[in-house]
GUFI-820248 format. One line per field, with one value per residue (C-alpha): residue number from 1; residue in one letter; chain; y, x, z. Coordinates in pm, 1 decimal, decimal comma. Example, Ala and Ser with C-alpha at 12.3 -4.5 7.8 and 13.67 -1.06 7.14 Angstrom:
resi [1_2]
resn [A_S]
chain [A_A]
py [-450,0_-106,0]
px [1230,0_1367,0]
pz [780,0_714,0]
end
This chain:
resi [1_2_3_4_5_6_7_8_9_10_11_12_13_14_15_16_17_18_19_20_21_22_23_24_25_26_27_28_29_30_31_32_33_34_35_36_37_38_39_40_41_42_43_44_45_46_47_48_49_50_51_52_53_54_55_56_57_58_59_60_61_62_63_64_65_66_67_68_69_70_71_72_73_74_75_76_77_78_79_80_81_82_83_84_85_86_87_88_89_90_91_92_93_94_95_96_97_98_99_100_101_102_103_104_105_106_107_108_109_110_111_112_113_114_115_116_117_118_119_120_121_122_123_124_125_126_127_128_129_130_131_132_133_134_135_136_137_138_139_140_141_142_143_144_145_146_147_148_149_150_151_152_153_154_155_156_157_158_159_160_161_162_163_164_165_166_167_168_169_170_171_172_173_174_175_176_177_178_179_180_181_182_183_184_185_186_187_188_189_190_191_192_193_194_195_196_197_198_199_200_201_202_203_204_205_206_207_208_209_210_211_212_213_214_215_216_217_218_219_220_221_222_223_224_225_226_227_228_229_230_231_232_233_234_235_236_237_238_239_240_241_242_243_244_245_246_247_248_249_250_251_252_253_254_255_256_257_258_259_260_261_262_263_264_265_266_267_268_269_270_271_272_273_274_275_276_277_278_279_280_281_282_283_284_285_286_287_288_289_290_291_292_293_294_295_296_297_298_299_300_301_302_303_304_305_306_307_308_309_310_311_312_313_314_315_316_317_318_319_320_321_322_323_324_325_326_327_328_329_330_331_332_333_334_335_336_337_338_339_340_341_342_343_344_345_346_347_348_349_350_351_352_353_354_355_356_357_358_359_360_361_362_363_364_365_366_367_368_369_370_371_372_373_374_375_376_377_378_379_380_381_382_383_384_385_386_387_388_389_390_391_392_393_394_395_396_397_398_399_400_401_402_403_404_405_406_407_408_409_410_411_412_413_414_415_416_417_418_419_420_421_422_423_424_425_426_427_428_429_430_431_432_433_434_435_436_437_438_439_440_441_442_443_444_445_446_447_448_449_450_451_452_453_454_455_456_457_458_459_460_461_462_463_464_465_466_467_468_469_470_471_472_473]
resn [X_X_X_X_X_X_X_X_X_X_X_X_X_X_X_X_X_X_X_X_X_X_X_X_X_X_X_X_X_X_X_X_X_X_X_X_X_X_X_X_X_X_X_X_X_X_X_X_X_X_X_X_X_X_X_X_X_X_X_X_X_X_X_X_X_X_X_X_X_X_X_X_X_X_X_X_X_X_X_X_X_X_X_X_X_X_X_X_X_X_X_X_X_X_X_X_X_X_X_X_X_X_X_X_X_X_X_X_X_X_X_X_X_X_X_X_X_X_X_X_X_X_X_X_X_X_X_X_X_X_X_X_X_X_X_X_X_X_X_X_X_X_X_X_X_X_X_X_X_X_X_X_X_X_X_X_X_X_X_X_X_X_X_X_X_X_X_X_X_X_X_X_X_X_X_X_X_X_X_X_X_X_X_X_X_X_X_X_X_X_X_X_X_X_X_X_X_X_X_X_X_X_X_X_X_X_X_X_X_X_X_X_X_X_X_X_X_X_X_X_X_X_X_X_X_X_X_X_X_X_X_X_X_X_X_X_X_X_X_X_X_X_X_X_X_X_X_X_X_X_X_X_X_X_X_X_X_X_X_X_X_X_X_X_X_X_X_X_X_X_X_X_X_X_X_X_X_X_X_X_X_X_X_X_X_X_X_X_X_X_X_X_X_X_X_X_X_X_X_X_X_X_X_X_X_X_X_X_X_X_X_X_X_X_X_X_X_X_X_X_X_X_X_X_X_X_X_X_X_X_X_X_X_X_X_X_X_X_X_X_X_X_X_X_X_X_X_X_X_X_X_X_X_X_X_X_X_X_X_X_X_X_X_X_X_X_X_X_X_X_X_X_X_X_X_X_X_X_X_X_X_X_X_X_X_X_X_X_X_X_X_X_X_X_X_X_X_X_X_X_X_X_X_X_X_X_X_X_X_X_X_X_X_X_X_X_X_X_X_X_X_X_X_X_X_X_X_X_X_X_X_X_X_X_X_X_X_X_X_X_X_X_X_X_X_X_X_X_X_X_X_X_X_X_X_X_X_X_X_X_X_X_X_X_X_X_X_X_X_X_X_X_X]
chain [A_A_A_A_A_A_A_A_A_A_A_A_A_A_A_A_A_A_A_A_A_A_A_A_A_A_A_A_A_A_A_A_A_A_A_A_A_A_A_A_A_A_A_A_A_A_A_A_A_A_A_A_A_A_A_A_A_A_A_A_A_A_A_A_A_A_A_A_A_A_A_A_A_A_A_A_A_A_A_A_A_A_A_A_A_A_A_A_A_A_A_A_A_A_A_A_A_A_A_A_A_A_A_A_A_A_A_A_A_A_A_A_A_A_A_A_A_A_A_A_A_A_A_A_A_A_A_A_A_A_A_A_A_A_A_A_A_A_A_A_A_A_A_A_A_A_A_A_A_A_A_A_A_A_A_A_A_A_A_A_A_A_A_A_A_A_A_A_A_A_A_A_A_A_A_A_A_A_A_A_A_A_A_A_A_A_A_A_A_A_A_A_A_A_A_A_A_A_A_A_A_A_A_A_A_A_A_A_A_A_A_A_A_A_A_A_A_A_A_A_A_A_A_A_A_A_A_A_A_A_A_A_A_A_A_A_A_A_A_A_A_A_A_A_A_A_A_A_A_A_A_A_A_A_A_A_A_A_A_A_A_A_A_A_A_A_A_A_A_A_A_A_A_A_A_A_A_A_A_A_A_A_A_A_A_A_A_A_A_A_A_A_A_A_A_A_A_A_A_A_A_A_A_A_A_A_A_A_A_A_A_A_A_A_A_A_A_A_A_A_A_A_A_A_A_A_A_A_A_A_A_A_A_A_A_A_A_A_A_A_A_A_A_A_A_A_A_A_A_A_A_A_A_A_A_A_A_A_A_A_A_A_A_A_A_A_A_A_A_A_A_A_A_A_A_A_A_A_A_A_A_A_A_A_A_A_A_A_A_A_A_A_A_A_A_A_A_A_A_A_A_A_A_A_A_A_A_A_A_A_A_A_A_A_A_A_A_A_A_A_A_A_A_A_A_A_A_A_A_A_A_A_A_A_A_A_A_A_A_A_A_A_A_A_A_A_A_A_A_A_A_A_A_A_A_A_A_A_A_A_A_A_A_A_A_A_A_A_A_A_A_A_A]
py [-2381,2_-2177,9_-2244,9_-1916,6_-1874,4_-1768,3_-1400,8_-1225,2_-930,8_-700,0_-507,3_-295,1_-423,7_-91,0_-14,6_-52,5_-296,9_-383,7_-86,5_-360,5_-660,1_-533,5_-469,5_-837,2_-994,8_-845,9_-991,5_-1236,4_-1625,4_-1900,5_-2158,5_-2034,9_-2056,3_-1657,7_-1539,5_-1222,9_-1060,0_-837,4_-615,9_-532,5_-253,2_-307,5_-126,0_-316,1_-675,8_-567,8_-484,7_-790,3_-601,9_-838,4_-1123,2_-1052,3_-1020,6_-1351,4_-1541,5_-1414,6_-1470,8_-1829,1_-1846,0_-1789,3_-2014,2_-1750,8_-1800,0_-1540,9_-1433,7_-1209,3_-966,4_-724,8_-361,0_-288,6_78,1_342,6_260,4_589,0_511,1_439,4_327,9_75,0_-65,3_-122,9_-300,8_-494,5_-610,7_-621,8_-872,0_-1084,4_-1010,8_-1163,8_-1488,6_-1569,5_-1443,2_-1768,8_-1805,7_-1599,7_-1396,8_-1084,7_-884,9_-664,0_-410,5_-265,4_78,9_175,2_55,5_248,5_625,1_921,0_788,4_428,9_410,6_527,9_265,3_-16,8_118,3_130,9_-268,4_-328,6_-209,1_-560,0_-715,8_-487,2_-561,4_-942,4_-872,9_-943,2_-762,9_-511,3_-361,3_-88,8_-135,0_123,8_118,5_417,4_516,9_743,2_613,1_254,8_72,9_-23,3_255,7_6,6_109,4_-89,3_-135,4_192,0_432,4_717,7_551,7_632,6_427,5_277,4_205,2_-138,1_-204,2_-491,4_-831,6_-795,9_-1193,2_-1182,5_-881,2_-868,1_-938,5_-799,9_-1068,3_-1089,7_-699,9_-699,9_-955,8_-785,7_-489,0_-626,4_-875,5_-1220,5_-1486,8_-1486,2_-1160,5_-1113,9_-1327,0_-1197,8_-926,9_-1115,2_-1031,1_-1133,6_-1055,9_-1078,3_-1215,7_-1131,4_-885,5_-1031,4_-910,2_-1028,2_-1157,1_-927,0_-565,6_-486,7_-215,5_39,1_300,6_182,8_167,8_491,1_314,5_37,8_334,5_530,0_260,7_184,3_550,2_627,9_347,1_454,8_774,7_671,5_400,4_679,6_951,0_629,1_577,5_923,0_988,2_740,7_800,2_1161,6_991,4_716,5_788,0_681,7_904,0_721,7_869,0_560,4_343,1_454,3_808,3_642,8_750,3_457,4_409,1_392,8_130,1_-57,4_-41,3_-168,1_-407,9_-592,7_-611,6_-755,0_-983,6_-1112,2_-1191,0_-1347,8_-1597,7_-1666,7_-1844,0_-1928,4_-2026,1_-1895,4_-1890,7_-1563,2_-1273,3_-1054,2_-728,1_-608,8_-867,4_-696,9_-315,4_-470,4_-593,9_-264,2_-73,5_-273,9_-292,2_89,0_112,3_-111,0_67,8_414,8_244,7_286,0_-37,9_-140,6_-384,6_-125,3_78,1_-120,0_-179,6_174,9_209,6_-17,1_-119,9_-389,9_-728,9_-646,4_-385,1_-573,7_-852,3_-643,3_-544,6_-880,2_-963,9_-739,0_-789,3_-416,0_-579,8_-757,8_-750,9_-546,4_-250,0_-118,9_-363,6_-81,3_-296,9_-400,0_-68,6_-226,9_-461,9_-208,6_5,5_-305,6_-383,1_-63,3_-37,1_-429,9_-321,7_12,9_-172,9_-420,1_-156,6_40,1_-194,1_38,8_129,1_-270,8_-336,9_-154,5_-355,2_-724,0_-714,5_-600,9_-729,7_-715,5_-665,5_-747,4_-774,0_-585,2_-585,7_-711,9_-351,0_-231,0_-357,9_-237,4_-232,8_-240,5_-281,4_-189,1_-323,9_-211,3_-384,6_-181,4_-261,6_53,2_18,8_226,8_170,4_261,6_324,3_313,6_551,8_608,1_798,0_1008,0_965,0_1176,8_1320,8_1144,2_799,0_835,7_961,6_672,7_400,7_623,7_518,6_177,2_91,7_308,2_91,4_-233,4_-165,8_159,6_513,9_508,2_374,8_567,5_602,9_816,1_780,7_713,4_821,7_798,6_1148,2_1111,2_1495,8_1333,2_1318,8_1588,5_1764,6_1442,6_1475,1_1181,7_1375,1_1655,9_1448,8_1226,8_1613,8_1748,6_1434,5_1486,3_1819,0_1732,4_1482,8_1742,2_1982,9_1703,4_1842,9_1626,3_1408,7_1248,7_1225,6_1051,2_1030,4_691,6_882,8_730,5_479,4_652,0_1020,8_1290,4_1599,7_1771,4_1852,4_2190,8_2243,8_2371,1_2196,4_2315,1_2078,9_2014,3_2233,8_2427,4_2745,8_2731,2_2554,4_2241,9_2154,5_1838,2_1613,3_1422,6_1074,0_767,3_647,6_968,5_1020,3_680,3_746,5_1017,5_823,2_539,7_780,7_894,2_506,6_467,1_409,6_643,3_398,0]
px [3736,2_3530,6_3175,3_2954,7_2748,2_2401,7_2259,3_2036,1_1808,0_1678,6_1335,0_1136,0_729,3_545,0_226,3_359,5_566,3_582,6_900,3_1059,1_1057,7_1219,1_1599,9_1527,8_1412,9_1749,7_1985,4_1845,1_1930,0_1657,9_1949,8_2205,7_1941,6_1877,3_1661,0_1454,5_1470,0_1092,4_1105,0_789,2_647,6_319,0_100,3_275,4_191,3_-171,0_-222,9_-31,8_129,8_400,2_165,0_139,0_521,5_610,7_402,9_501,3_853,0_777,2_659,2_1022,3_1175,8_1259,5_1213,0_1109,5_1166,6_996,7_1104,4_919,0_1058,3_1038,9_948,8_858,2_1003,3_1141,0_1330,3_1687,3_1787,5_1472,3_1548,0_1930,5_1870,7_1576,5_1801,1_2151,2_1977,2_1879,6_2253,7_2432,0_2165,1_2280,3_2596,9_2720,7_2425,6_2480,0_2780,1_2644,7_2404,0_2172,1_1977,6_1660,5_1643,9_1252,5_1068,4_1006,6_1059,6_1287,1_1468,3_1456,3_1751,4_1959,3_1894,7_1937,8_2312,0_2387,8_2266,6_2510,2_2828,8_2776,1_2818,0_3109,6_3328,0_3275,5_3445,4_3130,3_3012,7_2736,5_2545,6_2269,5_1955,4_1735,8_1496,7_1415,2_1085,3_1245,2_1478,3_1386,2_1663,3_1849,6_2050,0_2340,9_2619,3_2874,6_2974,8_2801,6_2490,7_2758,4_2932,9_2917,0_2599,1_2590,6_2319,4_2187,0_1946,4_1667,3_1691,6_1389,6_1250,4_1283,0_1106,3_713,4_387,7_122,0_-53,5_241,7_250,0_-203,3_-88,0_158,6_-31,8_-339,0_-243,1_-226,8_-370,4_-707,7_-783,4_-683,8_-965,0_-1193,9_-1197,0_-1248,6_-930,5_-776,4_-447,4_-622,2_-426,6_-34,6_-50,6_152,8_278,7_-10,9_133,8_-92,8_-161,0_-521,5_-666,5_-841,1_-598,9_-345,3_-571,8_-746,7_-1035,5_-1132,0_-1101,5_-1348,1_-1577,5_-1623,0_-1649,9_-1925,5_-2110,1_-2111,5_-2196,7_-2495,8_-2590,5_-2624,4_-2796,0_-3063,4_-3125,4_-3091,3_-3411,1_-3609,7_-3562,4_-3699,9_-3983,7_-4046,7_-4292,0_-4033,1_-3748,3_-3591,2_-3281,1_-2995,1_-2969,4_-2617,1_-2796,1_-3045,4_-3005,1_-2843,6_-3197,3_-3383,3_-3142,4_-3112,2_-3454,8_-3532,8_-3244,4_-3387,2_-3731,3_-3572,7_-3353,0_-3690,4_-3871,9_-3569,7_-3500,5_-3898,9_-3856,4_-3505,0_-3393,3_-3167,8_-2819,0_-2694,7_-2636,8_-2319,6_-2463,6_-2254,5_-2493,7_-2795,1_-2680,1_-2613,1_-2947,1_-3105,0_-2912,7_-3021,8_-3381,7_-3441,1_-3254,3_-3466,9_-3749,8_-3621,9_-3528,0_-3149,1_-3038,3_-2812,0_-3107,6_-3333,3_-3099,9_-3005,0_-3350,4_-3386,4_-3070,6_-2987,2_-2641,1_-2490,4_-2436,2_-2080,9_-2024,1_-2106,8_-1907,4_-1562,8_-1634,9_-1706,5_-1373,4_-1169,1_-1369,4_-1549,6_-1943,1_-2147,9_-2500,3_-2578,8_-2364,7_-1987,5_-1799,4_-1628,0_-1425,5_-1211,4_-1065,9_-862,8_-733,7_-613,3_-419,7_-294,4_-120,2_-4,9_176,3_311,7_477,1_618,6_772,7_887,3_1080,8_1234,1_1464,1_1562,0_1210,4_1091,5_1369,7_1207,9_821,2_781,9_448,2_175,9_-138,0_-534,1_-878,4_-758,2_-1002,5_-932,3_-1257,4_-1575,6_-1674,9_-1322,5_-1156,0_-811,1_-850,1_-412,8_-153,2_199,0_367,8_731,7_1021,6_1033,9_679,5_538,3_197,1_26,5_-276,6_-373,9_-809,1_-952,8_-1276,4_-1440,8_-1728,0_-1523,5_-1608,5_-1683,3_-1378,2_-1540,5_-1511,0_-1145,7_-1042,0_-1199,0_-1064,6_-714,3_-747,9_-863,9_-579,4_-282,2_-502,2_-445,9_-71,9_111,2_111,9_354,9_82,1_-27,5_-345,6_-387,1_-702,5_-695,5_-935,3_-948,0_-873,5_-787,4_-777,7_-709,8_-1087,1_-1190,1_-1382,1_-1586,6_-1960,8_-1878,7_-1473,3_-1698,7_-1848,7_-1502,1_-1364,5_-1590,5_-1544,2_-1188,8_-1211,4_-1479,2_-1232,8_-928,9_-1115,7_-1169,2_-898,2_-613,5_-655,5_-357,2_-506,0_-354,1_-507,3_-477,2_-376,1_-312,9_-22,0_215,1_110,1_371,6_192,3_345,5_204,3_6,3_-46,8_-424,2_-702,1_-1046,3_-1352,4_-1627,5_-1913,2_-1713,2_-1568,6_-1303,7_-918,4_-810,5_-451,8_-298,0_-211,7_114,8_109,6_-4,7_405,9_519,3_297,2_397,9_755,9_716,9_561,8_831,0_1111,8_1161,0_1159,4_1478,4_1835,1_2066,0_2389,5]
pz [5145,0_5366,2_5415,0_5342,0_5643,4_5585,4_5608,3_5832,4_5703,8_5964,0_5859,0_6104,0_6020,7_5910,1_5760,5_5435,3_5416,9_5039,6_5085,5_5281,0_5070,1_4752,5_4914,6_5065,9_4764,9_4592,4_4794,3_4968,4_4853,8_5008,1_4917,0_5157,5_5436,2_5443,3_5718,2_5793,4_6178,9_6171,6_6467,8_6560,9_6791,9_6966,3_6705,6_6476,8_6653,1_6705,8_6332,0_6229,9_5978,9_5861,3_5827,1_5486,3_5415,0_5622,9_5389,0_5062,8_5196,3_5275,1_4978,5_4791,7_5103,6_5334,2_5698,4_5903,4_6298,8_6517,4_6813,9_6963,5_7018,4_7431,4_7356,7_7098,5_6752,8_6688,1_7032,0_6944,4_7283,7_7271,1_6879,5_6936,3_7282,1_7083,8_6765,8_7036,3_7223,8_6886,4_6760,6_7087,4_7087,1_6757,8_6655,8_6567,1_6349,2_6040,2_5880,4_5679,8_5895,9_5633,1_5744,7_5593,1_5631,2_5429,0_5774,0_6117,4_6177,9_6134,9_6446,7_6346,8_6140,0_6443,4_6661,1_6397,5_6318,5_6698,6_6736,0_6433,9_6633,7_6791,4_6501,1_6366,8_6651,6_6630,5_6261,8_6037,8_5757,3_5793,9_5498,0_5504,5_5219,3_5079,6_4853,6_4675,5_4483,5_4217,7_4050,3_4093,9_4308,8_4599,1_4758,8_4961,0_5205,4_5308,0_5686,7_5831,5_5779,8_5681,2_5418,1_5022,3_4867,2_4562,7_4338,7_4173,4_3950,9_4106,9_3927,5_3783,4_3764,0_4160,8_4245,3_4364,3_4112,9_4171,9_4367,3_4616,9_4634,6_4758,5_4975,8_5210,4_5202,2_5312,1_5538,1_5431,6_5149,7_5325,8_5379,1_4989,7_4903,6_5133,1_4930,0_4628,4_4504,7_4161,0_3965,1_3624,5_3320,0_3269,6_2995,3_2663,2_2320,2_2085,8_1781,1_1599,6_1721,9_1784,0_1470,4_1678,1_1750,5_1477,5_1154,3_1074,1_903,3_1162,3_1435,5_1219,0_1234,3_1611,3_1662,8_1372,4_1482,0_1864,2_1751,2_1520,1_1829,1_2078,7_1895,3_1806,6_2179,4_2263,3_2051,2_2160,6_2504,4_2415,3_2317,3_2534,1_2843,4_3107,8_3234,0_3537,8_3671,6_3633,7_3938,8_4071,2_4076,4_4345,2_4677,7_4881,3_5090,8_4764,7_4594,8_4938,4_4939,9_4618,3_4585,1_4937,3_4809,5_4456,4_4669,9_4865,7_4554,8_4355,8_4656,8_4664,9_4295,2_4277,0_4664,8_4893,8_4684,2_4711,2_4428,1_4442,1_4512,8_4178,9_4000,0_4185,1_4065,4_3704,8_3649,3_3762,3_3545,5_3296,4_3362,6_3393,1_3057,7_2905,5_3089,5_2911,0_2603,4_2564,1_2674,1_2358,1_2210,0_2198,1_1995,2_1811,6_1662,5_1646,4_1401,5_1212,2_1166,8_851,7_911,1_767,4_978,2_1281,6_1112,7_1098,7_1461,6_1591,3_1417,1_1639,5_1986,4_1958,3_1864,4_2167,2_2268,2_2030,1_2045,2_2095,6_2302,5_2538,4_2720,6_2414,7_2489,8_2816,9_2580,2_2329,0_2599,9_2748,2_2384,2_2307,2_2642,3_2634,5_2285,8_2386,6_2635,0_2388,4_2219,8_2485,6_2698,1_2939,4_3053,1_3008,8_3295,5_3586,5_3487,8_3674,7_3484,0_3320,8_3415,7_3294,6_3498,4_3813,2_4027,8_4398,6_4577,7_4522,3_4320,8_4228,6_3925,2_3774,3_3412,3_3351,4_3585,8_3527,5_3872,5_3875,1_3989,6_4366,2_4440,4_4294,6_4104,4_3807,5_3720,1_3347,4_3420,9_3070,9_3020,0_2718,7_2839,9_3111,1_3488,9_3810,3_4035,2_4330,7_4152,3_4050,3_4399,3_4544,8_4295,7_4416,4_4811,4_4736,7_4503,9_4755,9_5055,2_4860,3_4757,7_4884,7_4932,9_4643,8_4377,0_4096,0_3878,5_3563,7_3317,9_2962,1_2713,4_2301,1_2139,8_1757,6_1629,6_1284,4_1298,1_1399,1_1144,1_1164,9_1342,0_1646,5_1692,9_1908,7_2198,3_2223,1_2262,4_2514,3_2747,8_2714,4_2842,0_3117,0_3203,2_3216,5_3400,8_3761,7_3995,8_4034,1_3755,1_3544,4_3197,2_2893,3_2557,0_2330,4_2053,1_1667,6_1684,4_1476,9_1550,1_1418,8_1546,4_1736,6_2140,6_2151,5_1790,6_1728,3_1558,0_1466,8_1598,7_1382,6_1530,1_1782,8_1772,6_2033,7_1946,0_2062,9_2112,5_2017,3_2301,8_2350,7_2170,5_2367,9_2404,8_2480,0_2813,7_2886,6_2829,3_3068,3_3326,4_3369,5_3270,6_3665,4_3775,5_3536,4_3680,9_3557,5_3583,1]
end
């Protein structure tokens, strides 16, 4: 019987090199003794940039090499003599060669199929890997770079999570928590679906009862004295300013422990609300809402401190996307995972993560209240920074038109359409679970005079998200 020699996977270290772990991951078997070859250019050395990829690999009990390309990596000449030179060392070493193909330059590719005539003529398999974005696979040619590909589907319980995925692209385990990263919680089928969003009644309720809350505070901060502008509306000298002096009086009766700088903004916020009076205690003394009522909401996660629990709604959209998923196998086999709050930096924090099975990542931002285009642009770079340029955000906002000839249905509207109106934004509305209407059809707002149209349901926009990512095979 003959022994199966292990294999050698050849990747050329990039900038973004989660592309390059996916093929690997694929076909690569840590029990047969696979190796990867990273050939490295000098940019490439000096950036470290497969630190982060040589460690996650380690991790699954795949050992890594080095070699550094003498020359520019779109060189052909310079990668073939680079990978030839590995090739002849070791030929007796492995049997399959594999080459990576979603690393280096245009040029790149040429040099890696001239290196793997050496290997050709000594009689040993070749095969060329690439993984593609759209539809999500591997793209894999047998013996040469010309040949017919075919296309497989990733085994999905190998491929990247999301904490393996922030760690190639940044660099490493410690640089991850340098920046106080963390993958949040694995998102998972509740055994009973959450009511807002599904139940017209409980929906009613959170939204009457942030309506009533609001108008209460709005009123009193009409007639309170103060008016200060929110903190993040500070200029940064004025909250440096005043967070240092806060930060020299704080350490005067508590010590020297330091205060996350988050924590320092947070209590601001708070203390010029309750300065104004609309921080959440203040209104809720100013309307009054049942003990029941707070009773039914504290049931389901929506009442704390006093007022709507907002973040519930991360929760909600993290549920209705873990059961679409649940019910539509074909688009449940390109998603490793779905993950909750991850934390990404010490300021940044991904409210759902749906990391598919080639490394791509789409993050689900949850708004109730609507945010600036500045904020979502930035929250863009640090996520494609922290994964790849391949990542993908798109904001999600409440819009029920079943309500709305109701008084509260008009501001949910108008911060939908604020919302719509940021350049470059990829909205979605969490519709009613169970929505029949059809997208575009008009509906009168209460108070306006202008039609709406009725946006696609919840599942169908996230249908047609993860639609492209499906192999058609």
């Amino acid at each position: 019987m003959t022994e199966t020699k292990r294999e050698l996977f050849v990747a050329v270290a990039t900038g973004q090199n989660v592309a390059n772990l996916p093929p690997i991951l694929a076909f690569a078997d840590p029990e047969r003794g696979d190796e990867v070859l990273w050939l490295e250019s000098e940019q490439a050395k000096r950036g470290r940039w497969a630190d982060g990829a040589v460690e996650v690999l380690q991790r699954r009990g795949i050992a890594s090499e080095r070699e550094s390309i003498q020359g520019d990596v779109n060189d052909p000449p310079a990668v073939c003599a680079t990978l030839k030179r590995y090739l002849q060392a070791h030929q007796a070493d492995y049997g399959r060669l594999n080459i990576v193909l979603n690393g280096g330059q245009k040029l790149t590719p040429v040099g890696l199929d001239c290196a793997a005539e050496f290997w050709r003529a000594q009689h040993k398999p070749v095969r060329f890997l690439y993984g593609e974005d759209r539809p999500a696979c591997v793209a894999v040619r047998e013996e040469r770079l010309t040949a017919p590909a075919r296309h497989e589907r990733y085994p999905k319980d190998k491929m990247l999570t999301l904490e393996e995925i922030v760690i190639v692209a940044v660099g490493g385990t410690q640089k991850a928590q340098a920046l106080s990263f963390n993958p949040g919680k694995v998102v998972q089928r509740a055994a009973r679906p959450p009511k807002y969003g599904k139940e017209k009644a409980f929906t009613r309720l959170v939204h009457e009862t942030a309506y009533h809350l609001a108008k209460a505070a709005a009123q009193q901060a009409g007639a309170h004295r103060l008016s200060i502008p929110p903190f993040q509306q500070w200029s940064p000298q004025a909250q440096q300013r005043v967070l240092g002096n806060l930060r020299h009086r704080a350490q005067n009766i508590l010590g020297p422990s330091a205060v996350p700088r988050s924590k320092e903004v947070q209590f601001m916020s708070t203390l010029i609300r309750i300065l104004n009076g609309t921080d959440p205690f203040e209104r809720a003394k100013k309307h009054h809402v049942a003990e029941e009522v707070k009773a039914r909401l504290r049931s389901e996660g929506w009442w704390a401190n006093e007022g709507i629990n907002w973040r519930e709604l991360e929760e909600v959209v993290a549920q209705r996307v873990a059961a679409f998923l649940a019910q539509n196998s074909s688009l449940e086999q390109v998603v490793r995972e779905v993950r909750l709050n991850a934390q990404v930096e010490r300021d940044a924090e991904w409210d759902v993560v749906i990391v598919l099975v080639n490394g791509v990542v789409i993050h689900l931002e949850c708004k109730s209240w609507g945010m600036q285009g500045k904020d979502l642009r930035a929250r863009m770079e640090v996520m494609q920074r922290r994964t790849s340029r391949l990542a993908r955000m798109y904001v999600v906002m409440p819009l029920f038109p079943e309500f709305a000839q109701e008084p509260w249905f008009a501001e949910l509207q108008q911060r939908w359409d604020n919302t719509r109106s940021i350049p470059g934004i990829s909205l979605i509305a969490l519709t009613l679970e169970g929505s029949k209407a059809k997208p575009g059809t008009p509906y009168a707002v209460h108070g306006r005079r202008v039609l709406s149209e009725w946006p696609p349901s919840f599942e169908d926009s996230l249908q047609e998200v993860l639609a492209p990512y499906v192999p058609k095979m």
